[in-house]
C-alpha positions as CSV (number, residue, x, y, z in Angstrom):
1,X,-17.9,-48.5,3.1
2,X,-16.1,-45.3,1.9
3,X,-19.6,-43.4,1.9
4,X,-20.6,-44.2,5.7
5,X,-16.7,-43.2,6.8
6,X,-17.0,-39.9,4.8
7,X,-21.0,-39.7,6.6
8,X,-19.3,-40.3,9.9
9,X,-16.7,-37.7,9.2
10,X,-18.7,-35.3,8.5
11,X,-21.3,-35.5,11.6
12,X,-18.1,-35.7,13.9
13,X,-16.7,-32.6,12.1
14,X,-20.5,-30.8,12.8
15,X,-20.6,-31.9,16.2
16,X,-17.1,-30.6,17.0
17,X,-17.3,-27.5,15.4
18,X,-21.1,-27.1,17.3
19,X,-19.7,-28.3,20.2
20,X,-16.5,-25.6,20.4
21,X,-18.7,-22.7,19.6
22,X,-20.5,-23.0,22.4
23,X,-20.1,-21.4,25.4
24,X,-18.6,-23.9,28.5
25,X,-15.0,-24.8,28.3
26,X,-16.2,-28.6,28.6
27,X,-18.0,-28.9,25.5
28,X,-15.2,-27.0,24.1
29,X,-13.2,-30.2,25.0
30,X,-15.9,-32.2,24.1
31,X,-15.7,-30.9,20.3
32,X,-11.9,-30.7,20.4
33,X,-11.9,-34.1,21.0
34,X,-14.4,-34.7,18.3
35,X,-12.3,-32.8,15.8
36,X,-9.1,-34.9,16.9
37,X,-11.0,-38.5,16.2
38,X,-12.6,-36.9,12.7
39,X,-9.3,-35.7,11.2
40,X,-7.9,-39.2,11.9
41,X,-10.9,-41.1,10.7
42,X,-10.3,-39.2,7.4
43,X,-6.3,-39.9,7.4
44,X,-7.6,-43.4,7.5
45,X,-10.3,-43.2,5.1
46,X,-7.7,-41.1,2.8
47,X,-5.5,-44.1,2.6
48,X,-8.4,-46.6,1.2
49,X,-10.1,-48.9,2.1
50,X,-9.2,-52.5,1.0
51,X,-9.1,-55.7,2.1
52,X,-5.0,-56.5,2.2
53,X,-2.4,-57.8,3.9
54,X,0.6,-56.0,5.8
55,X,3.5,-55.2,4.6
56,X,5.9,-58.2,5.5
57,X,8.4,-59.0,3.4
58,X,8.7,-62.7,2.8
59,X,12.4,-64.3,3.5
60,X,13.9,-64.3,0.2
61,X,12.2,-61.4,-1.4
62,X,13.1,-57.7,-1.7
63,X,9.5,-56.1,-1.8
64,X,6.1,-57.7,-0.5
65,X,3.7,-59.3,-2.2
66,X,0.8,-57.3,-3.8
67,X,-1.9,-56.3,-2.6
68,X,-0.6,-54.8,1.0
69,X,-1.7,-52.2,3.1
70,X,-0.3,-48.6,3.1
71,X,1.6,-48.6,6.3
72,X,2.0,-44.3,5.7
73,X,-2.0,-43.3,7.0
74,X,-1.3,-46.1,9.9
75,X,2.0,-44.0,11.3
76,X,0.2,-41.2,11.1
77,X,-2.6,-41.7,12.6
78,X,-1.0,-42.7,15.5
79,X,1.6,-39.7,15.6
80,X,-2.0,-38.5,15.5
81,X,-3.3,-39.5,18.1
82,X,-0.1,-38.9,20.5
83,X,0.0,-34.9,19.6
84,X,-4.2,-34.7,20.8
85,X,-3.1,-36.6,23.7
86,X,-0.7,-33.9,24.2
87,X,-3.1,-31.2,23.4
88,X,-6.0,-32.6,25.4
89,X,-3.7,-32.5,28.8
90,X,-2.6,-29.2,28.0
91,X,-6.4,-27.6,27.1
92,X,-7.5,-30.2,30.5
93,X,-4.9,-28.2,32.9
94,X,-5.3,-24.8,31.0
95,X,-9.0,-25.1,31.3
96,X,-9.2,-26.0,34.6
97,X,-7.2,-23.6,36.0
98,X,-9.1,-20.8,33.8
99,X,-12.7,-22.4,35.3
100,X,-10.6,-22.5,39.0
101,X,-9.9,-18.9,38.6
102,X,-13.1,-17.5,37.3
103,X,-14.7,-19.9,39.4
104,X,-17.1,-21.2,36.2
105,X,-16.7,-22.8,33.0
106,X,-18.8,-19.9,31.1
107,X,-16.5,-18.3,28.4
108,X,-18.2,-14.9,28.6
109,X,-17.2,-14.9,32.2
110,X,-13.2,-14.9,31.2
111,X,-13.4,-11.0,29.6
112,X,-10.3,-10.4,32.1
113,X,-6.5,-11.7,31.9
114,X,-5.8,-10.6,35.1
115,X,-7.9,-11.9,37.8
């Protein structure tokens, strides 16, 4: 299972990377939002894969019962996933406003800062 994760990783790192080099501020989205879902696919994969419970400690007991989960890729994956929120409404409303003012999404058309 590890080897199709690290396969998927990979092509989601190769089609963000392909997809911010080119040259339309959507498909630089587009690959920043593929970048964004690869890194947290490998936080995930990082943290291993096996089958286990959660972390609940039973009434009476100080520590849970092996084997359980690693709660520590979970919370931060989904800190994760709040900051590239954060940063996808922030490159949305920067973008647009750059496309809105050069009045295309073509990066080789933004040579100026002041329009």
């Amino acid at each position: 299972m590890e080897t199709l994760l690290a396969v998927v990783i990979g092509v989601l790192y190769a089609a963000g990377i392909y997809m911010m080099l080119r040259r339309s501020l959507v498909k630089l989205i587009i690959g920043l939002a593929l970048l964004s879902n690869a890194a947290n696919l490998l936080i995930f994969t990082s943290g291993g894969l096996v089958p286990a419970r959660p972390p609940l400690v039973v009434p009476g007991e100080s520590v849970p019962a092996a084997p359980f989960a690693d709660p520590l890729p979970q919370a931060l994956i989904l800190t994760a996933i709040v900051i590239s929120f954060g940063v996808m409404a922030f490159a949305l409303a920067l973008f647009y406003r750059a496309a809105e003012e050069a009045g295309a999404d073509d990066l080789d058309r933004l040579t100026s800062t002041d329009t």
